[in-house]
N, C-alpha and C positions, 0 to 999 in steps of 0.2 A: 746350657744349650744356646746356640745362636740358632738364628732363624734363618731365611735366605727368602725366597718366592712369597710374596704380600698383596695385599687387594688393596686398591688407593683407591678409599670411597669418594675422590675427588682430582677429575683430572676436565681436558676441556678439548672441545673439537673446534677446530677453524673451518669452518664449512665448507667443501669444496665448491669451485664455481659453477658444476655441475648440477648442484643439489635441486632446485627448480626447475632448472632448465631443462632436467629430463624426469622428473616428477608430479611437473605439472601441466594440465593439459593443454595442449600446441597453442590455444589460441589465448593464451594467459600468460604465454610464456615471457612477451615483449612487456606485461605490467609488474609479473613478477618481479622476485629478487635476482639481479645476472650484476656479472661483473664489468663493469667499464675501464678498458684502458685509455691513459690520457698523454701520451709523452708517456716517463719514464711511472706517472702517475699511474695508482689500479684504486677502483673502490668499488663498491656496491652500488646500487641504483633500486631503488622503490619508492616507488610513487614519485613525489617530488625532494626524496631526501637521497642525499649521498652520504655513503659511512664505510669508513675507510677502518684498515685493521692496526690496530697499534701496535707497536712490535714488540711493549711487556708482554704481550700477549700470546707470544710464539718466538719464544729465546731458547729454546733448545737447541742443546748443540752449540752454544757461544758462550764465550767469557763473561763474566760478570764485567769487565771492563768495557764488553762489544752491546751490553744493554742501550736500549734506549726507547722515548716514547713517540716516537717518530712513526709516521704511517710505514708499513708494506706491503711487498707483495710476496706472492706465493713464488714466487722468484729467489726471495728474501726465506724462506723457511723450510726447517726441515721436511720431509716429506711427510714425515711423521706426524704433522700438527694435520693435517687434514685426509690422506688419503689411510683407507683401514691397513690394506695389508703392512704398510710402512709403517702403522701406530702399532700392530702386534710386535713387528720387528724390534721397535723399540722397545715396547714391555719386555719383549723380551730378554733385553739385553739390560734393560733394568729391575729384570726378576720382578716385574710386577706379574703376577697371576693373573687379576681380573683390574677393570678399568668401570669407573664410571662418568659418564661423559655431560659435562654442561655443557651448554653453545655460547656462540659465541656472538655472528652479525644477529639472532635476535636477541640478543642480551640474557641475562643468568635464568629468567624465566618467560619468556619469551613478552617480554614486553615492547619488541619492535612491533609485533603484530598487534599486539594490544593498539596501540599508538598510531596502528593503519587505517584511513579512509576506509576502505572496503574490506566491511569485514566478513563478506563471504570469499572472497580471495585469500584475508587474513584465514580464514578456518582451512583450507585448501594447504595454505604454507607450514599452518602447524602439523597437520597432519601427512604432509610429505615428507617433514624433519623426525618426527616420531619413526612410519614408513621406512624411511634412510636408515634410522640406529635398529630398529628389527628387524630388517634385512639384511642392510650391509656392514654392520660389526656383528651386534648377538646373532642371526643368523649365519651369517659366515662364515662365526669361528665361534662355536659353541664351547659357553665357560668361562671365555673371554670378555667379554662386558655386562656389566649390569643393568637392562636398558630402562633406563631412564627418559620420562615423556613430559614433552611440555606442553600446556591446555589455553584453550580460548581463553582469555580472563575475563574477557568483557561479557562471556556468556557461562554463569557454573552451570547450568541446566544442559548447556552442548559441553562445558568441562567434563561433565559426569557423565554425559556420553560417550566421547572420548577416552576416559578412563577407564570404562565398560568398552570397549572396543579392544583397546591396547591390553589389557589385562589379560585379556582371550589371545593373543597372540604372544603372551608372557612378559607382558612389561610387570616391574616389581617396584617403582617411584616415581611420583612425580616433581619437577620442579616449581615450588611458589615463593610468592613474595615473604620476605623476612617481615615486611611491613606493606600491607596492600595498602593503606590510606597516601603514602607518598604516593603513588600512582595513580590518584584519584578516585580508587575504587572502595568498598566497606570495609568496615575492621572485620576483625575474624569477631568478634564478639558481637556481632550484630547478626548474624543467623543469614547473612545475606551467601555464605560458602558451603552450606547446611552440605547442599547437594554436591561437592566436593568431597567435604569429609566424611560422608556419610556411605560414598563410591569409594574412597579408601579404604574406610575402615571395613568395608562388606568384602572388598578383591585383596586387601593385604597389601597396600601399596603406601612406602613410607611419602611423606611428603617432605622434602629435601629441600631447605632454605637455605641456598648461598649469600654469604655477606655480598652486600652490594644489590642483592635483588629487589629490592625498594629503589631502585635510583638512587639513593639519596644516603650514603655517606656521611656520619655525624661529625659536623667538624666543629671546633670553638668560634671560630671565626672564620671568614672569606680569605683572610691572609697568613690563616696557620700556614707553616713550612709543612712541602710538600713530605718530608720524612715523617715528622711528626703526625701527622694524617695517615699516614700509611699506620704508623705505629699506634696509631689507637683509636681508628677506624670500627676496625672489624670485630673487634671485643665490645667495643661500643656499643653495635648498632645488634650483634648479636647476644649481648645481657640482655636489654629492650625488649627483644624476639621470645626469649627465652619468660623473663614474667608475665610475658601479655600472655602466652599459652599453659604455663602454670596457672596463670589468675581465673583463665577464660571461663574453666567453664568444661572447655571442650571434651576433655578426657575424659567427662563424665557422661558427657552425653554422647561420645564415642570410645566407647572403651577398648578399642582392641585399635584405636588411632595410633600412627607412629610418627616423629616428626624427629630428622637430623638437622643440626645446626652444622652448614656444611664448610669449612674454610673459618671459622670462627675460633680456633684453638679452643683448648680446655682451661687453663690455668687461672682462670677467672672465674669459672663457676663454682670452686667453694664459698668464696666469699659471697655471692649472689645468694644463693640455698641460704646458707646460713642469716642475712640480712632479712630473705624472706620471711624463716621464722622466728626472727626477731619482731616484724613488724607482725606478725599473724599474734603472737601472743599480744604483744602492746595493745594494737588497734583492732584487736577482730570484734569487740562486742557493739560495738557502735556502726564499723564496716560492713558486721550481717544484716545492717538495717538500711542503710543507704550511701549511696557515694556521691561524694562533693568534689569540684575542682578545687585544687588546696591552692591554687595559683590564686586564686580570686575567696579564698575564704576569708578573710579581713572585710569583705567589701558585704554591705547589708544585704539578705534578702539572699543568698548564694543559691545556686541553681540546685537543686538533691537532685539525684535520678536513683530506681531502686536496683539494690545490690544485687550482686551476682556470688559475693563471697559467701562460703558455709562453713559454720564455726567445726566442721569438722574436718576441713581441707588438710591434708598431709601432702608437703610439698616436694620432699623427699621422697616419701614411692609414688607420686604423680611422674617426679622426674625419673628414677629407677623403671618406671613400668612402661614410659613414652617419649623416654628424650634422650639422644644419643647426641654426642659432639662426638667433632672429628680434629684431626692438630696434622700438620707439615712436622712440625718443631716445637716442644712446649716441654721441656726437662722439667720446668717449675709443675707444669701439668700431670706429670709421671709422677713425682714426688707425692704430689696429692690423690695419688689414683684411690688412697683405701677413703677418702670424703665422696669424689666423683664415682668411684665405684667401674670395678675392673670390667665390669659388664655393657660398657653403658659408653666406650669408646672405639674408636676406631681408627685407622689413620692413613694419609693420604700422602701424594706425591706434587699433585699441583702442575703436570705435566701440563702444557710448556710454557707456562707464567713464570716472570720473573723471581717467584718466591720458589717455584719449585725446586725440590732436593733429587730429581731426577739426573741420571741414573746410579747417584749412589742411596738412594733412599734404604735400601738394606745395609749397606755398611755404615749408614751414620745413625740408625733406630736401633741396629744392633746393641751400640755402645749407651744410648739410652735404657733400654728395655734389657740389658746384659745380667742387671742384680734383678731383676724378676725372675718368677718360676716357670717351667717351660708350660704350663697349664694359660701363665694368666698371657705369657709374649703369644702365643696360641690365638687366645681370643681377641688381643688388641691385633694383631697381624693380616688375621685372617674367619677367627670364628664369628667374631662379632657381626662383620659385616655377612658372612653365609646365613647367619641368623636371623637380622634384622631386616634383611633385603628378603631373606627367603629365596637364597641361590647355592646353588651348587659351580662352582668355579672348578676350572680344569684340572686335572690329575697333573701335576707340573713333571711326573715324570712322562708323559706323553709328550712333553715342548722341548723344544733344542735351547737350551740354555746360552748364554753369552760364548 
């Protein structure tokens, strides 16, 4: 069987310049986010920063040779990166079924507003952008996107509000940091997100970690080559993401928690799993008793603080029961799907980032996913994410095809 119509658990919205400007109330509207033209120049405007859009960032529709990382404008882009009825047209014509949408001027989890002076304005803008994707994609075209909500971060107490909000209006994820401490804020293992996961885990709402959502990019060096960076970035920073929530804790004390590792390919987490329990057997009798900085264990007197490990951890159905990766491209990934486990991925298009396989994303997965059974191309195509998100996506014979 080949496949055709697929849900890309990861695609991304260019905001239009409208999005505050008519969501937020009249006399806010001049502090909000709005667009500035300059000359041939366009950027954003908040507070006292200007952030302009890069154009890997909304390459749909151009040659691999017409890339580049050069600001644009909406002048500069398909229509499709920001306006909804123009991104359906697209799914459609790249048989995407359902979309889920990351942002963009706040960054992968809204960390512009985190980063804002005023953060009852910042709470107004996250929840205008929420407002936007429940209205004007999931509400407007029902089936069609999977909406996706991004929260205060500076407050989980109004996070958890928030998510109790949107939840009731059918949001089904929210976006967080792969790593909150880059950000400045608690790790996940400090109880300081309690009221986060504890709002997930009660409404059913996966928490979706895009690479990059930490600001912070693990690179060898300041002068690694920018390809190089690209190429082992994102596996990088999401291994990292992936033990600190194995290790945490969390799944225990929220057991019905869901967390996607989003834009992070698969083809690396067999070796991760298996490394884990390699070290769980080695080191767990000493690890159930306390934990040391191994950076400074040489040096006298070393700091212990008490563990969080239990000598009965299974890192395998922690991951099987709570942690989903998602791939653009990853044949090494496929190959290993029976380690990763056919249940447990998903896959995406990347719409309109430079890495995006849009719109042949069904004729290039096909020829991957070709020697699979039409059961398991099923659930990486399209069952997984109805599953995990807890969505019903459109009858594609309802939709006008390409």
């Amino acid at each position: 069987m080949s496949f055709s119509w697929f849900i890309s658990v990861d695609d991304h919205l260019i905001e239009p310049a409208r999005l505050w400007q008519e969501r937020l109330p009249a006399a806010l509207r001049e502090t909000g986010p709005r667009i500035v033209r300059d000359g041939d120049s366009e950027f954003w405007v908040y507070e006292d920063r200007q952030i302009v859009t890069t154009g890997l960032n909304a390459v749909a529709g151009k040659t691999k040779e017409e890339f580049s990382p050069e600001p644009i404008t909406y002048e500069d882009m398909r229509p499709g990166c920001y306006d909804p009825a123009a991104r359906v047209a697209d799914m459609n014509q790249g048989l995407v079924l359902s979309s889920m949408l990351f942002p963009s001027f706040p960054r992968y989890c809204g960390q512009v507003f985190h980063e804002a002076k005023d953060k009852e304005l910042a709470l107004l803008c996250v929840r205008a952008w929420n407002d936007f994707i429940l209205e004007e994609f999931a509400g407007d075209f029902p089936g069609r996107f999977i909406p996706m909500m991004i929260i205060p971060l500076w407050d989980p107490v109004a996070a958890a509000a928030e998510i109790e909000r949107t939840a009731a209006r059918g949001a089904t994820s929210i976006a967080f940091s792969e790593n909150p401490t880059k950000l400045g804020l608690p790790s996940i293992h400090s109880g300081h997100w309690d009221p986060v996961f504890q709002s997930c885990n009660d409404a059913g709402l996966v928490v979706s970690m895009h690479v990059g959502s930490s600001s912070n990019l693990i690179r060898t060096s300041d002068d690694m080559p920018t390809l190089a960076f690209i190429a082992y970035s994102a596996a990088a920073n999401q291994a990292g993401t992936l033990m600190d929530w194995l290790f945490s804790g969390n799944f225990v004390k929220f057991p019905k928690l869901k967390i996607a590792l989003s834009e992070g390919s698969i083809g690396w987490i067999p070796y991760f799993l298996e490394r884990a329990e390699q070290v769980i057997d080695k080191q767990r009798f000493w690890a159930s008793r306390f934990d040391i900085d191994l950076n400074a264990a040489h040096d006298r007197g070393e700091s212990r603080s008490e563990a969080t490990f239990s000598l009965d951890t299974d890192v395998r159905k922690l991951f099987h029961d709570h942690v989903f990766g998602t791939f653009i491209e990853d044949q090494a990934g496929i190959r290993l799907l029976d380690i990763i486990g056919e249940d447990n991925v998903m896959l995406e298009a990347d719409y309109p980032h430079s890495d995006s396989t849009w719109p042949d994303t069904s004729i290039m997965a096909n020829k991957w996913l070709g020697h699979l059974s039409d059961e398991v191309q099923q659930k990486i195509t399209v069952g997984n994410a109805s599953r995990v998100y807890n969505f019903t996506p459109a009858d594609p014979a309802t939709i006008a095809g390409p």
